[in-house]
DOVO-472328 format. One record per atom (N, C-alpha, C, O): x, y negated, z. Coordinates in steps of 0.001 Angstrom, whole numbers, plus 500000, padded with zeros to 6 digits. Each point is the difference from the previous one (the first is absolute). Layout:
<sites>
XYZ/...
</sites>
This chain:
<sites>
351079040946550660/499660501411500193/498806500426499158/500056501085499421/498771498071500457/498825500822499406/499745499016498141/499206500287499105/501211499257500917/500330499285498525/499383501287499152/498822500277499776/502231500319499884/499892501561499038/498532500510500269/499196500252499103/500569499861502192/498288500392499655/499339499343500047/499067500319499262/500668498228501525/499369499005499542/499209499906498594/498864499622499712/502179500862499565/499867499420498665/499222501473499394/498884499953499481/501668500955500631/498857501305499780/498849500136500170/499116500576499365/500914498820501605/498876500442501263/498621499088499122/498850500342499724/501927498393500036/499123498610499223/499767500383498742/499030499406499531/501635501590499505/499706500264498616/499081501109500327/499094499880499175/500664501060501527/499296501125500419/498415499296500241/499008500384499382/500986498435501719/498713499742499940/499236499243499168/498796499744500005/502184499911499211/499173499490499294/499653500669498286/499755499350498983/500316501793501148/499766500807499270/498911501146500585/499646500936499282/499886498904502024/499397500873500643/498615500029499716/499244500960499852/500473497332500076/498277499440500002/500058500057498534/500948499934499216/497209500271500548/499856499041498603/500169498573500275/500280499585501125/499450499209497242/500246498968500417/498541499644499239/499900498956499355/499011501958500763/498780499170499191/499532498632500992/500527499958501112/498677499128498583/499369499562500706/498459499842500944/499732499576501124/499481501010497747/498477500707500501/499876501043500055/500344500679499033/499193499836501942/500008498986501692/500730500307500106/500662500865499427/499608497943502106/501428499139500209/500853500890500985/500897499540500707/498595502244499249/500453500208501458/501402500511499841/500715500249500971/499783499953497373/501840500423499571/500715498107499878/501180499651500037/497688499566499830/500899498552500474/499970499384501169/500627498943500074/498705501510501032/499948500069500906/501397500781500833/501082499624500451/498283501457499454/501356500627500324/501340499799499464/500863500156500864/499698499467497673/501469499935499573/499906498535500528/501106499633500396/497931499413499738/500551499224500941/500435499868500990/501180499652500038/497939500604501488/500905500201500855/501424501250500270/500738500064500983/499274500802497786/501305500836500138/501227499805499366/501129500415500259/498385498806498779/501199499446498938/500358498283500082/500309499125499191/499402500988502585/500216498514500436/501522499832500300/500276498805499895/500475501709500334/501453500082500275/500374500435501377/499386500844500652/501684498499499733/500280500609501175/501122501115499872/500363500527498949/500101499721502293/501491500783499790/499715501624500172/500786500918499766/497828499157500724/499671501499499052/501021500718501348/500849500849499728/498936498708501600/501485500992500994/499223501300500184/500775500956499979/498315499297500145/499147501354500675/500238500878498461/500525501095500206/499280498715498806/500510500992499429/501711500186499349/500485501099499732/500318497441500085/501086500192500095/500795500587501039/501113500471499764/498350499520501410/500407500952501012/499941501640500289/500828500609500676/498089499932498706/499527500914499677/501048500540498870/500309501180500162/500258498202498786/500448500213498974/501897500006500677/500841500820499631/499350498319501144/500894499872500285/500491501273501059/501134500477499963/497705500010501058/500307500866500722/500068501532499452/500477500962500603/498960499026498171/500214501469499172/501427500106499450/500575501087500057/500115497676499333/501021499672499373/501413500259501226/501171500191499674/498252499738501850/500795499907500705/500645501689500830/501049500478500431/497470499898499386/500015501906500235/500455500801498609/499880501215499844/500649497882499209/500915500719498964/499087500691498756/500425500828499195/497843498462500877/499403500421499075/499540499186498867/500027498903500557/499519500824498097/499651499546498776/499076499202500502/498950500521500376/501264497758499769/499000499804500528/498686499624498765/498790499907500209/501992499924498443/498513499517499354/499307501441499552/499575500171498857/500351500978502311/499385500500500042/498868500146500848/499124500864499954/501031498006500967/498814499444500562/499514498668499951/499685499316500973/500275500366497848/499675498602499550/498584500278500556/499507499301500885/499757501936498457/498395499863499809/499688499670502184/499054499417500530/501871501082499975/499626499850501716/500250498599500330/499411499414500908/501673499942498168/500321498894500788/499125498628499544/499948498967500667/499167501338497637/499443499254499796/498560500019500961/499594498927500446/499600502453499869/499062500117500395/500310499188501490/499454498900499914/500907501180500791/500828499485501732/499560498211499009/498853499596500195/501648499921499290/499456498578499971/498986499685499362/499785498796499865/499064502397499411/499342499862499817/499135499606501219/499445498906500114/500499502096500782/499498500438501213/500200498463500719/499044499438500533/502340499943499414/500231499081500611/499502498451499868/499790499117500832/500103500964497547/499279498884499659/498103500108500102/499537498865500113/499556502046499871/499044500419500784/499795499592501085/499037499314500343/502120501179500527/499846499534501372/499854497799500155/499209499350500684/501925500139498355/499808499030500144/498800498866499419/499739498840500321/499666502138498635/498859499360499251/498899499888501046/499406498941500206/500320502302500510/498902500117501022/500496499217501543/499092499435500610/502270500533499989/500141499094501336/499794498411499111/499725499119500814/500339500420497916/499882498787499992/498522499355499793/499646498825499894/499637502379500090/498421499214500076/499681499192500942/500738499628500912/497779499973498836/499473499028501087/499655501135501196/500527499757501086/498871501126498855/500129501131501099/500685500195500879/499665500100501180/501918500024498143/501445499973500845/500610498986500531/499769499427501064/501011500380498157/501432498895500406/498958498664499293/499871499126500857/499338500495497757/499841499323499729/500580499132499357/499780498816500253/501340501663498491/501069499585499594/500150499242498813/500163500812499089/499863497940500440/500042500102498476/500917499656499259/499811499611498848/501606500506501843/501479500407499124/500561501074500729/500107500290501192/500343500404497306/500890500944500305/500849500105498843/499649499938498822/501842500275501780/500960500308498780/500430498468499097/500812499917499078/498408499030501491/500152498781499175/498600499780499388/499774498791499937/499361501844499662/498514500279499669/499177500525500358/499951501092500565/498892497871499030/498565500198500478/499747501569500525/500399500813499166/498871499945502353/499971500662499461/498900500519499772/499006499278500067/500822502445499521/499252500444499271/498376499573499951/499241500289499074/500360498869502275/498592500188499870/500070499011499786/499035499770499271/501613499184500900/499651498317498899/499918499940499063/499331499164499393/501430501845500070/500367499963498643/498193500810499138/499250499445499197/500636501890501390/499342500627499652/498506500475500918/499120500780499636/500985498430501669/498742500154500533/499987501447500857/500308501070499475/499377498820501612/499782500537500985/499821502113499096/500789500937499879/498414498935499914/498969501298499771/501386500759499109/500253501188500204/500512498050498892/500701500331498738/501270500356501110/500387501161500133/500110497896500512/501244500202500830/499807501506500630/500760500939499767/498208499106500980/499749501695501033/500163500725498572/501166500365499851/498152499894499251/500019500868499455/501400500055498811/500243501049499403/500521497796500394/501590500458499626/500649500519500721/500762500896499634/499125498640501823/500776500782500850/499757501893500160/500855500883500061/497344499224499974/499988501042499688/500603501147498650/500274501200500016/499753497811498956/500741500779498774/501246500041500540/500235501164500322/500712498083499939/501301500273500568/500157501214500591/500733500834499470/498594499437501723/500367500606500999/499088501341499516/499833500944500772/499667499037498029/499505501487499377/501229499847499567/500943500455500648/499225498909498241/501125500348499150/501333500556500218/500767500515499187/499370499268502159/501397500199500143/500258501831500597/501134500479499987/497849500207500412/499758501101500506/500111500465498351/501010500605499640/497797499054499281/499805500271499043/501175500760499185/499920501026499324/501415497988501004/501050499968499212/501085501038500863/500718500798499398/499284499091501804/500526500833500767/499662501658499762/500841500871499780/497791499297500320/499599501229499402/500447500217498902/500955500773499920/498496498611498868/500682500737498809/501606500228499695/500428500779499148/500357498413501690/501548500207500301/499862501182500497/500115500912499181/499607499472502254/499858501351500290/499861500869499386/500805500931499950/497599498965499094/499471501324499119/500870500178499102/500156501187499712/500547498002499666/501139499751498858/501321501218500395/500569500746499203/499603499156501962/501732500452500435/499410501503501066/499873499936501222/499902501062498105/499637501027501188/501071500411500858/499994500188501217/501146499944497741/501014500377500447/500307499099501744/500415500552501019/499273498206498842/500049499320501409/498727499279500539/499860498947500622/499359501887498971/498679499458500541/499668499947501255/499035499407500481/502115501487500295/499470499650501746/500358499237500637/499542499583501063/502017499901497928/500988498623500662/498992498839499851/499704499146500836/499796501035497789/499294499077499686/498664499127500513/499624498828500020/499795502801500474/498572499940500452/500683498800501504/499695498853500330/501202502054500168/500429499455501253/500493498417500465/500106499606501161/500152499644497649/500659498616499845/498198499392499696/499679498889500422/499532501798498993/499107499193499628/499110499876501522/499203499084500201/501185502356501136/498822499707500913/501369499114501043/499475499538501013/501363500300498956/500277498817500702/499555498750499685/499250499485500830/501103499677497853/499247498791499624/498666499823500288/499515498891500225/499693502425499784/498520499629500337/499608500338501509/498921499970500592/502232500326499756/499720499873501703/500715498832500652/499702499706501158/501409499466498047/500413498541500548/498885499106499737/499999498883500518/498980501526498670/498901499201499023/498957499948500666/499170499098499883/500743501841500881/498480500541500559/499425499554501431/500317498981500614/498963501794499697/499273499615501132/501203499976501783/499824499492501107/501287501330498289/500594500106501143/501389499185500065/500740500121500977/499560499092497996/500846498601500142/499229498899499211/499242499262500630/500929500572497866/499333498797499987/498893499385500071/499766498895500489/499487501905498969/498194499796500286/499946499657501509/499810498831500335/500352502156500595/499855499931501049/500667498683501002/499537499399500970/501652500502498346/500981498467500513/498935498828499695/499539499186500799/500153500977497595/499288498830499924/498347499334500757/499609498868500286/499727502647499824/498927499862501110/500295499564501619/499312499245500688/501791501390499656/500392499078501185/500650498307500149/500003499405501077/500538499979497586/499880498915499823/499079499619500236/500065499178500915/498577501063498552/498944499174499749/499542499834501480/499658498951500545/500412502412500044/499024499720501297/500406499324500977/499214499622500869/502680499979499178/500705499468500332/500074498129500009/500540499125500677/498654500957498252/500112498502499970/499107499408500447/498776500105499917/502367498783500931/499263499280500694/499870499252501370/499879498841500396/500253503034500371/500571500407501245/500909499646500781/501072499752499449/498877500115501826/500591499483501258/500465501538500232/499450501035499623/502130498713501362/500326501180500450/500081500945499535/499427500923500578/501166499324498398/500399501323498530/501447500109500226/500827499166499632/499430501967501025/501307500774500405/501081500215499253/499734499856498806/501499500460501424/500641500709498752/499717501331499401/500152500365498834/499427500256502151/499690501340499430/498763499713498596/500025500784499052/499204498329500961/498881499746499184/500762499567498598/499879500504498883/500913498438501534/501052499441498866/500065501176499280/499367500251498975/501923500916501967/500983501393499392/498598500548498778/500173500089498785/498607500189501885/498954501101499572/499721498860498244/500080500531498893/499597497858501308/500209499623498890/501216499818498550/500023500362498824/500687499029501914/501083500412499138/500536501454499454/500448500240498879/499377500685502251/500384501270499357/498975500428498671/500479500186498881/498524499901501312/498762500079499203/500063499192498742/500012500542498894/500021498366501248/499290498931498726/501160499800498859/499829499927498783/501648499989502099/501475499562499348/500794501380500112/500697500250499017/499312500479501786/501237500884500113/499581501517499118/500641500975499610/497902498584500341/499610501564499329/500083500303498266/500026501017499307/500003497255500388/500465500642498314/501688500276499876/500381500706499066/500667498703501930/500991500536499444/500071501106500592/500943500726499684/498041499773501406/500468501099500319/499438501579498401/500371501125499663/498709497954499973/500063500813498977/500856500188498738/500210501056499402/500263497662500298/501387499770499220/501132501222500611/500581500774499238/499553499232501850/501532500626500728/499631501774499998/500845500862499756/497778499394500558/499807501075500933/499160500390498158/500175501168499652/499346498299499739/499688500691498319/501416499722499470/500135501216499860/500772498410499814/501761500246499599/500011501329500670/499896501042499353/500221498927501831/500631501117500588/499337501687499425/500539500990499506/497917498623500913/499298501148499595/499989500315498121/499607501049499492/500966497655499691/499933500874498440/501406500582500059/500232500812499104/500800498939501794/501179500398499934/500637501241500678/501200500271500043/497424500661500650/500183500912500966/500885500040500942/500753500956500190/499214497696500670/500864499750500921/499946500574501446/498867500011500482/502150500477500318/499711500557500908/499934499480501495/500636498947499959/498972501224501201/499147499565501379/501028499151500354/499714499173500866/501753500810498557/500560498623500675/499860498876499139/499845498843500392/500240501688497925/499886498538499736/498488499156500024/499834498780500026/499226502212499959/499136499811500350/499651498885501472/499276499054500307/501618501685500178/499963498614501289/500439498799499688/499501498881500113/501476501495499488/501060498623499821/498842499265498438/499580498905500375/500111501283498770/498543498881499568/499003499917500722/499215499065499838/500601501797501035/498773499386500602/500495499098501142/499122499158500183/501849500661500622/500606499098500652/500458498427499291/499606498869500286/501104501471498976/500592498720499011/498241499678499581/499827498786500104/498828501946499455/499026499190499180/499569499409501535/500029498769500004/499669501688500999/499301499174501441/500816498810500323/499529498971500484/501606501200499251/500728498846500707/500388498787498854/500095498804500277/500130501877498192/499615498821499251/498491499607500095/499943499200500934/499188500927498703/498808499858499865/499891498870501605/499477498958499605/500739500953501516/499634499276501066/500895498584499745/499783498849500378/501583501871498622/500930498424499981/499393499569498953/499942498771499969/499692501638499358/499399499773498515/498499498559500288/499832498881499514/499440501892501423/499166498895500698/500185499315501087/499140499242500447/502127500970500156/500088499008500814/500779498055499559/499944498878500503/500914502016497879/500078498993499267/498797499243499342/499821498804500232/499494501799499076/498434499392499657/499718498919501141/499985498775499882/499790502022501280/499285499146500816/500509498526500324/499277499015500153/502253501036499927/500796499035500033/499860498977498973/499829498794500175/500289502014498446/499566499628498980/498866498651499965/500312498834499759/498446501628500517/498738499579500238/500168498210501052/499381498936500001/501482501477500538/500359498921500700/500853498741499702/499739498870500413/501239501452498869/501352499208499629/499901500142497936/500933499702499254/498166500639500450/500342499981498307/499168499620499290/498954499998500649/500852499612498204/499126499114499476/498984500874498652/500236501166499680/499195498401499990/499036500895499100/500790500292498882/500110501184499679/500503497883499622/500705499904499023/501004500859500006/500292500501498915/500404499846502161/501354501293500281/499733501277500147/500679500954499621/497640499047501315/499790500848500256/498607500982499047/499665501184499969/499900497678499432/499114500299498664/497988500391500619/498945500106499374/501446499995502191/498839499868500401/499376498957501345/500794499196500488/498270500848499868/499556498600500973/501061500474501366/500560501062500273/499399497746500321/501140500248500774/498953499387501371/499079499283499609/500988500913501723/499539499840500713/498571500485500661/499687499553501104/499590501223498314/499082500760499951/499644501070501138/498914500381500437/502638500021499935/499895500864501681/499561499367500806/499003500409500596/501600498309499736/499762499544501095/498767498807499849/499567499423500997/499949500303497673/498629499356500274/498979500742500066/498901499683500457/501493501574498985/498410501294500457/499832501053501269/499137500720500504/502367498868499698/500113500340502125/500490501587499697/499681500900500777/501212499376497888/500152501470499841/501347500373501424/500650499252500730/499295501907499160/501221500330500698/500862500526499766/499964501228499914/501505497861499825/501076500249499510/501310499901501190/499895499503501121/501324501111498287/501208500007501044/500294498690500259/500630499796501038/499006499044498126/500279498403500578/499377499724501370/500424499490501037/498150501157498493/499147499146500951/499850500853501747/499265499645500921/501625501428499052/499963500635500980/501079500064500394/500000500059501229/501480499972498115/501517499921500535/500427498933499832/501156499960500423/498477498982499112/500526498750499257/501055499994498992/500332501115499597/500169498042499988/500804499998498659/501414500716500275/500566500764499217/499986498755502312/500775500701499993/500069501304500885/501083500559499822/498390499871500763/499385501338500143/499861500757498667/500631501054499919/498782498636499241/499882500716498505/501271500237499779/500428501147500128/500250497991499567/501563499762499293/500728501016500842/500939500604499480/498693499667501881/500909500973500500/499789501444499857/500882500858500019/497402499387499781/499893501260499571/500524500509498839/500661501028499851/498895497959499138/500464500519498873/501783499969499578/500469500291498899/500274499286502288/501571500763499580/499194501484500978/499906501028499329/499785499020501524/499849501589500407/499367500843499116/500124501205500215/499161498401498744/499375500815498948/500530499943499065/499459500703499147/501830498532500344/500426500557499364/501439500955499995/500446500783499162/500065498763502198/500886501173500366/499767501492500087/500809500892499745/497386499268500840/499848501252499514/499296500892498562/499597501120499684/500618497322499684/499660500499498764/501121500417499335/500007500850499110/501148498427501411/501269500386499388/500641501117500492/500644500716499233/499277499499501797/500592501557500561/498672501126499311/500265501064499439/498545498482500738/498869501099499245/501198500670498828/500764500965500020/498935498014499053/500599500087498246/501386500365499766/500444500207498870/500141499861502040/501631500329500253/499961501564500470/501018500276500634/498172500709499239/499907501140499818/500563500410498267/500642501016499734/498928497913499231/500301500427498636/501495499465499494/500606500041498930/499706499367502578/501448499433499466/500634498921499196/499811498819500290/501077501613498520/500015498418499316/499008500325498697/500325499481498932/498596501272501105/499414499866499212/498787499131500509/499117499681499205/500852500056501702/498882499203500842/500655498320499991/499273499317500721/501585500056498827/500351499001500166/499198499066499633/499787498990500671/499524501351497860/498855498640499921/498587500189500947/500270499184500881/498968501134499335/499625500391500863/500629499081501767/499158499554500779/501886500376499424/500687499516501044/499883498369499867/499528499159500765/501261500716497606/499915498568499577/498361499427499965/499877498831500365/499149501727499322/498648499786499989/499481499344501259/499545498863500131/500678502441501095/499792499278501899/500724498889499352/499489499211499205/501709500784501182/500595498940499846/499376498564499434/500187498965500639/499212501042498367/499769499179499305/498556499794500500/499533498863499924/499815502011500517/498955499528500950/500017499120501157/499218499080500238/502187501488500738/500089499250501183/500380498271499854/500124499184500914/499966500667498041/500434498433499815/498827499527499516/499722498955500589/499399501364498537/499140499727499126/499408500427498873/500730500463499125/497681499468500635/499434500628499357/499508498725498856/499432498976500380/500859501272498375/499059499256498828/499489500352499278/499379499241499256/
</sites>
């Protein structure tokens, strides 16, 4: 399904940065962004414009900024601050490589940059500058203080803790994981002037992928090895985080996530058989994530 933009998506960014080296903060950054990876938050994005019957490499510039945003996010949870991480993607990451002070502040160029580029797309197209404006304030509200920022601050305070509910789980996961595709689904929808049902139907299909999406991770974390999975594996449960393993058990998880993705599949079945990859995607979640 996302092959075709995969591959766009990968010639786009890496044409986005300079490639000087002093200072290190454009090799900094095309490092951790031009690390690989299957690139789904903006192939999805690309895929869901393509699916409402519109041009999608006409939102390349949205779908590159969304993993800009995304790889940001992962430069800064892998510090010593956060998660404390030093693989990602198969490599070192950013602050081993480049030291603490350099990592915060690539992430900060990222996560300018990607607004940066979003705007001048906007200022570029007046003619659709409100569709436009409008796809760019979803991504920065899946981004922001009221899903992921905010998801990821309740991780932190989370860890550790005795007696952490599901409702605490829902408020993390929705936040930290469900809010960039909700900006993928709900920015598609808004550059495509989509109207209050389909509007539902992505914002349903992004909540309910996004929870299977990490409830595979979490599983993940448990049963897969660094090498498959390209980052440290076991790390939830030696820093006492709180995940769907450690509160439903393995198979408790396994059962939510066929319920999340059945309603991810009835969500996305509003667009019909144009929604089929998308379907195959859950799908390919509920068995396994690599």
């Amino acid at each position: 399904m996302l092959e075709k933009y995969r591959e766009t998506v990968e010639e786009r960014l890496g044409a986005i940065l300079p490639a000087e080296e002093a200072p290190p903060l454009s090799a900094a950054m095309r490092y951790s962004l031009l690390a690989g990876g299957k690139r789904l938050r903006p192939c999805m994005l690309l895929a869901a414009v393509e699916m409402m019957g519109e041009n999608w490499r006409e939102a390349l510039e949205y779908a590159c900024a969304l993993e800009m945003i995304h790889t940001y996010s992962l430069i800064h949870d892998d510090l010593p601050a956060m998660d404390n991480d030093t693989l990602r993607r198969g490599k070192p990451t950013n602050h081993v490589v480049f030291g603490d002070g350099q990592a915060v502040l690539a992430g900060d160029g990222l996560l300018n940059c990607a607004y940066e580029r979003m705007l001048a797309d906007a200022l570029a197209h007046p003619q659709s500058l409100e569709r436009r404006v409008a796809a760019m304030a979803e991504i920065a509200r899946g981004a922001g203080v009221e899903y992921m920022v905010r998801g990821q601050s309740l991780d932190l305070a989370c860890e550790g803790k005795q007696g952490v509910d599901e409702e605490t789980l829902l408020a993390i996961h929705t936040g930290k994981t469900c809010g960039m595709f909700l900006g993928a689904m709900r920015g598609a929808g808004r550059f495509c002037g989509a109207g209050s049902e389909a509007m539902d139907a992505l914002t349903g299909y992004a909540e309910a992928f996004g929870l299977l999406f990490q409830y595979a991770d979490d599983l993940l974390d448990v049963f897969s090895t660094p090498e498959e999975l390209g980052k440290s594996i076991g790390k939830d449960a030696d820093e006492g985080k709180l995940t769907a393993v450690r509160l439903f058990g393995v198979e408790g998880t396994r059962a939510r996530m066929q319920a999340l993705h059945d309603k991810a599949v009835a969500s996305i079945s509003h667009f019909q058989g144009a929604a089929q990859p998308f379907i195959r995607l859950a799908a390919d979640m509920l068995t396994r994530r690599k």
